[in-house]
N, C-alpha and C positions, 0 to 999 in steps of 0.2 A: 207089085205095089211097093216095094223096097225103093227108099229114096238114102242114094250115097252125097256125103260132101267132103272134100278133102281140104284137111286146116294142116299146112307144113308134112308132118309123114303119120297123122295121125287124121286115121279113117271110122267115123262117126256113120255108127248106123243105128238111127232113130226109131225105125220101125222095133227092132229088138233089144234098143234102150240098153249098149253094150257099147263099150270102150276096150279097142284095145292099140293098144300102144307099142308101136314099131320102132320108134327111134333111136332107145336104146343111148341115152346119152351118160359120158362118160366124164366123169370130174376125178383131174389129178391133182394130188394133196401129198405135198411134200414133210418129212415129217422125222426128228432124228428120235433113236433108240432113248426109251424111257423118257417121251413127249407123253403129255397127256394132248388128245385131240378129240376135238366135237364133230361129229357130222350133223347138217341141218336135215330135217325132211324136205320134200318136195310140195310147191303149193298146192293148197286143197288139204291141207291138215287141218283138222278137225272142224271138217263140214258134216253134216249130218250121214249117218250113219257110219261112221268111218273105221279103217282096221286097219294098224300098222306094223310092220314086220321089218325087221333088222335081220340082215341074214351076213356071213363072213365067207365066203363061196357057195357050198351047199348047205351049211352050219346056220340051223335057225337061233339066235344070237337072244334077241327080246324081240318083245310084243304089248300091245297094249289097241283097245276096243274104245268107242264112247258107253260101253255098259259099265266101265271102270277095271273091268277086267286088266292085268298085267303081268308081267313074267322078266325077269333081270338074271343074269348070268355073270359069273366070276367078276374078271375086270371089266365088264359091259353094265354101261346103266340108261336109263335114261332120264329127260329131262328139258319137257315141255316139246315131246316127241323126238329130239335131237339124241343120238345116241354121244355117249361117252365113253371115250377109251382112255382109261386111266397106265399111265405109264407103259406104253406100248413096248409090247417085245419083239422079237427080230420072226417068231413065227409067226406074227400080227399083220406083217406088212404084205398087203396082196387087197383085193377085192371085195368091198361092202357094199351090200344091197340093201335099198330101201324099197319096200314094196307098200303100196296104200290105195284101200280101194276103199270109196264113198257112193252113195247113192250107186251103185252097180257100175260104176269108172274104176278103172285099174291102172295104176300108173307105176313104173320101176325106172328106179336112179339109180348108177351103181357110182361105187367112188377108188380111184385106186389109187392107196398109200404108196409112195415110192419113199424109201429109206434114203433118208438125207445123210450122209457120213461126213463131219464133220472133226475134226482132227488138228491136234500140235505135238509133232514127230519129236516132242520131251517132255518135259515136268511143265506144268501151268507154273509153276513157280520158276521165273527165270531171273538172271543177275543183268544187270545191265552191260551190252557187249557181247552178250550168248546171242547165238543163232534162234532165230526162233521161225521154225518151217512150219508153217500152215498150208494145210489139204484142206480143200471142201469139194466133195464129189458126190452124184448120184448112181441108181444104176442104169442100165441103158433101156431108154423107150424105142419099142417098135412103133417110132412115128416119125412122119417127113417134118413136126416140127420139135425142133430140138432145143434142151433146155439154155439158158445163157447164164451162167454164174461169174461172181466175182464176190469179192471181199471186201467189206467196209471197217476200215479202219474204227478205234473212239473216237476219232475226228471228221469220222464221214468220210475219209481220202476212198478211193478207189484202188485195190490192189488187183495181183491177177488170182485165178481160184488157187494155184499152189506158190506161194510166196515164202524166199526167205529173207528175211529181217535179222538186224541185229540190234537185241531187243535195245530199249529207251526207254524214258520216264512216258514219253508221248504214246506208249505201246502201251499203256498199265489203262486196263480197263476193259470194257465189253466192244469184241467182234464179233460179226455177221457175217454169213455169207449169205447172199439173196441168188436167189433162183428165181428166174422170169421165164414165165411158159404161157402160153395160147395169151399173154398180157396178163397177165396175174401174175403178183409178186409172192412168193415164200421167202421167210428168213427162218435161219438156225445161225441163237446165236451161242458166244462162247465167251468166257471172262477167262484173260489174259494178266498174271498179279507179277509186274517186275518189282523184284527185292531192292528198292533203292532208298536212301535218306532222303527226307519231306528237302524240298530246296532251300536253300541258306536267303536268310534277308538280302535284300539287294542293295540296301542302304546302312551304315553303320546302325548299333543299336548306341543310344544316348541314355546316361544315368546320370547320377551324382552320389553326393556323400548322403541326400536325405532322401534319396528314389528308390525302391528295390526295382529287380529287373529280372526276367527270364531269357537265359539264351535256349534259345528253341533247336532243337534237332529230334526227329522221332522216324520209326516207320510206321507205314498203312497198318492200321489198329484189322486189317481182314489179313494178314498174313501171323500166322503162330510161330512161337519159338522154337515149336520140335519142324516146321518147313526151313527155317532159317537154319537148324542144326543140319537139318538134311543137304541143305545145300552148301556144306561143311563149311561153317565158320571158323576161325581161327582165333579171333581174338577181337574184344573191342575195347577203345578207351577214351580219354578226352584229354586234351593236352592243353599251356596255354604258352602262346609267345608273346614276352611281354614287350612293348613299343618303347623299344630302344630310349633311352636321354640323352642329352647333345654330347655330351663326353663319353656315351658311348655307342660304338657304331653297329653292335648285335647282341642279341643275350639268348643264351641256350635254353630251349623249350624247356617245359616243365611237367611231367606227368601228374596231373590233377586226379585220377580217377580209372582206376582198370575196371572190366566187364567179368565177373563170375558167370561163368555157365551150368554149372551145378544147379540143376534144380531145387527152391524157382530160382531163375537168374536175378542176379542181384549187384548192385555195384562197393567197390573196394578202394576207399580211400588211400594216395600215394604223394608222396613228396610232401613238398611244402602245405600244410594247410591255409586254401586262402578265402576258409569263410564260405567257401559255395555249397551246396547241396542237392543232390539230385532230385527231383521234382515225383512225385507219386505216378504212378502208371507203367513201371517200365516190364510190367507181365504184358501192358496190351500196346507197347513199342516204345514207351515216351521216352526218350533218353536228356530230356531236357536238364540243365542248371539252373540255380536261382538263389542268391544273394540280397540281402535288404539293404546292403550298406556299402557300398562303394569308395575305394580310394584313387587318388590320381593313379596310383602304381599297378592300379588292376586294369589299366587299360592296355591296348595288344589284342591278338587274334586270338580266338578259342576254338579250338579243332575235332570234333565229334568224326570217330573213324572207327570202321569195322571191317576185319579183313578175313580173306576166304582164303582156303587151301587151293584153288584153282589160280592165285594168283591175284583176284579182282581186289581191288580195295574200292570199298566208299566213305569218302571224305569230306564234312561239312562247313566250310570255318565262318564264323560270325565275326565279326567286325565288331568291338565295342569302346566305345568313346566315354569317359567323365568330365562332365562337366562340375569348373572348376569357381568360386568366386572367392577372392583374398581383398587383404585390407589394409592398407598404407599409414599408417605406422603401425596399424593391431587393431584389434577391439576394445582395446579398453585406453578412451579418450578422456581428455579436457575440455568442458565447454571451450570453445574459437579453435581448436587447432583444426588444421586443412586435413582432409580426411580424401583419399584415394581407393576406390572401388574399382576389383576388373575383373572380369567375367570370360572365361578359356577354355577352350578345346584345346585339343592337340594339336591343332593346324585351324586354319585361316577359316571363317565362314566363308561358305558359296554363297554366289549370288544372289539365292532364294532362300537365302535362311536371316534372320534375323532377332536381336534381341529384344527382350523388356523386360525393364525394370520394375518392381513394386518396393514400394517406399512403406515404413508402417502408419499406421491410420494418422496418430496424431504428429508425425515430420511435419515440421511449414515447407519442405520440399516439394516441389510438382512434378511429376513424371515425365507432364509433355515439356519442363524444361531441359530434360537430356537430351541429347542428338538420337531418334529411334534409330535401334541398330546397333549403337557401338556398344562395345565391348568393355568398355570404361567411362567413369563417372570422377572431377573432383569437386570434392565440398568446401570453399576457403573455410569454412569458418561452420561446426557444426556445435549443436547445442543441444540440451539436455531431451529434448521433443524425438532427436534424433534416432536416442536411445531405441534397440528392439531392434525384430527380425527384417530385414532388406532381403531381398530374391531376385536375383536374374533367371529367364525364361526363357528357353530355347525355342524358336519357332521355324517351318518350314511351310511356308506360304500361308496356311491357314491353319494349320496342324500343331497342335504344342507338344513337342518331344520329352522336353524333361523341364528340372529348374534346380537351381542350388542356392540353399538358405545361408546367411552367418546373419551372426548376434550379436549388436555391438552394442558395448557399454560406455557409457560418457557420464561423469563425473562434474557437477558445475565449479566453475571458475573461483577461486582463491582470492577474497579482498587483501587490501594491503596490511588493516587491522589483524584479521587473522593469518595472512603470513606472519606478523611482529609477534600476534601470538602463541602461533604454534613456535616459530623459533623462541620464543624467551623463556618456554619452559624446559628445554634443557639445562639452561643458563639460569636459572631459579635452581633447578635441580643440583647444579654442580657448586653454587655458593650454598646449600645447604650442606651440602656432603662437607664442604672445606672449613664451615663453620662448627660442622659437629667434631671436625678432629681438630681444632684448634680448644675447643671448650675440653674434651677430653687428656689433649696434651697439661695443657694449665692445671687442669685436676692431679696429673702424676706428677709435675714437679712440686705444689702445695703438700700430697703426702711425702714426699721425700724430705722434702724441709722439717716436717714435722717430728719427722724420726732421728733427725742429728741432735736437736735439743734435749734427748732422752737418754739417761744414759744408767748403769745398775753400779751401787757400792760397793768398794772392794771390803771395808770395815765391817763387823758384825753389827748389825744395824735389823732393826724390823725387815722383812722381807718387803719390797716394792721399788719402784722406784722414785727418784726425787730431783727436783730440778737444781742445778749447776750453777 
């Protein structure tokens, strides 16, 4: 009176309300040294009556009942029946067992960890131009299917599992190697840090006399100064080359700035001081500059370099331009004289760059009277309104780079009255002067006269004298 039904390899017998389970199925879980990893249970977790057991070959591992009953060992835990292996170790890696049995059903999954080795045959920290050889291998399966590895670049490129590279900026960041087995994908990955300078602008940087400005250079704030010692530095400093004038055709670099290695590292001003100052952060890489005040003569390259005992230098140069605006005859006007504004770089605007003028609130000047774009402005005839701050405005299509202010003072116009009057008070001044030495003369020849008609007695006489 036993009635059998067979579902896939699992044989159901109803009369004796028993399961048991033949198929024995096997799930591989790729997985590198000191991974934390989850195993799930098998369905039918926590159906009525149920009991669950984690076993590591023969090693009963944890447990846990629907009475609430449970049991956790070392680095094994669980969590919502899924077992947890907290940073696996190299005798970890082999075979786990899930065993659960509900309502009188018995079911067993095993799972087997296969040790992912994953590897870079040098320092994680490399310079740019270093070999950088990458492994990624498993151990070998007794199975006809076998695993298919490769390496994925930060950029997702495809490499082969053991690749060497010579590292690059495009190299700095997080590799993978993926493992594809029975269509399931595993990754282990791995953070790759090449020691290089953030990239330089790509476009000059633009200031002026009233702009401050930062020249940028720094490293990755995740690499430390005792890895960058390691990977023996030599020296770093910042230099500037200043952009030649037409009379002359080169000018010798200038050392702005040496690198202290002494902890903490710190920087050491040299040569000419030209006003710059190093920017805060250079414990977590910033080796930046920054100047609030800019002259035409600070314009020229500025060179951020750090150099290694293996011979590698990295070298960053910044491009920096001042803009310039001047004033024809000066700033300081007559109401009506013609008045010439120009507004300069070092070289020629490109195509997509162009200027604008601001005029101050109360000029009877109009803006959109100037040609947009040029570089120069003349005023026939400027007037006292004019007075105050004018600004030319650097632009790059949409984008406003910088601006340079001047101040021009204008003095109103001179009637003919008082030119007659400022000139005639010299000429007042100077017939007064000539009139006081003439009244003062006259006074000393009067006493002189006075004293020939006086004259003393030779005779004995009263003493005094008496006139002749």
């Amino acid at each position: 009176g036993e009635k059998y039904q067979r579902h896939g390899t699992v044989w159901f017998v109803h009369k004796l309300n028993i399961l048991l389970v033949l198929s024995g199925a096997e799930e591989v879980i790729y997985a590198q040294l000191g991974e934390t990893i989850t195993l799930k249970p098998p369905e039918g977790y926590k159906s009525h009556n149920y009991y669950l057991y984690w076993y590591f070959g023969d090693v009963e591992l944890v447990w846990l009942n629907y009475l609430g009953g449970n049991k956790e060992w070392m680095h094994f835990s669980l969590s919502n029946g899924s077992l947890k292996v907290t940073f696996i170790q190299q005798e970890q890696f082999g075979t786990f067992t899930c065993k659960l049995t509900w309502d009188g059903v018995k079911t067993e999954t095993t799972y087997k960890i296969i040790k992912l080795s994953v590897s870079v045959n040098s320092s994680f920290v490399v310079l740019p131009g270093e070999p950088l050889p990458l492994v990624c291998d498993t151990e070998t399966l007794h199975s006809p299917n076998k695993p298919e590895i490769h390496w994925l670049n930060p950029q997702e490129e495809i490499h082969s599992p053991s690749v060497t590279v010579n590292a690059t900026n495009q190299h700095n960041g997080q590799w993978a190697c993926v493992v594809t087995h029975d269509k399931k994908i595993h990754k282990a990955k791995i953070s790759i840090l090449v020691l290089d300078l953030s990239p330089a602008p790509l476009q000059p940087q633009y200031t002026s006399k009233s702009s401050p400005l930062t020249i940028p250079c720094s490293i990755s704030s995740h690499i430390s100064w005792e890895q960058i010692k390691a990977k023996g530095i030599q020296e770093g400093h910042w230099q500037f080359f200043q952009k030649p004038s037409s009379c002359l055709k080169s000018v010798d670099p200038q050392r702005l700035f040496q690198l202290s290695l002494k902890k903490p590292v710190s920087w050491s001003k040299e040569g000419e001081d030209r006003g710059l100052t190093p920017v805060s952060g250079l414990e977590k890489g910033v080796l930046s500059l920054t100047k609030k005040q800019w002259k035409v003569e600070d314009r020229g390259d500025y060179v951020c370099t750090l150099k290694f005992n293996n011979g590698v230098t990295l070298n960053r140069t910044v491009h920096v331009d001042v803009l310039q605006i001047s004033a024809s005859p000066g700033i300081h006007l007559i109401s009506g004289q013609q008045l010439n504004l120009t507004c300069s770089l070092s070289y020629p605007l490109s195509s997509d760059m162009s200027m604008k003028w601001i005029v101050p609130e109360q000029s009877s000047q109009q803006p959109v009277a100037f040609q947009q774009g040029s570089t120069y402005f003349t005023i026939l005839r400027v007037d006292t309104n004019d007075g105050g701050n004018w600004a030319c405005e650097l632009w790059q299509r949409n984008k406003r780079l910088t601006a340079a202010v001047i101040t021009l003072m204008i003095e109103p116009k001179l009637s003919v009255w008082m030119l007659v009057i400022i000139c005639s008070v010299p000429v007042i001044v100077l017939l007064s002067l000539i009139l006081v030495f003439i009244l003062h003369r006259r006074r000393k020849q009067k006493m002189r006269r006075l004293r020939h008609r006086l004259c003393k007695c030779k005779n004995p006489k009263p003493k005094g004298f008496y006139r002749t």
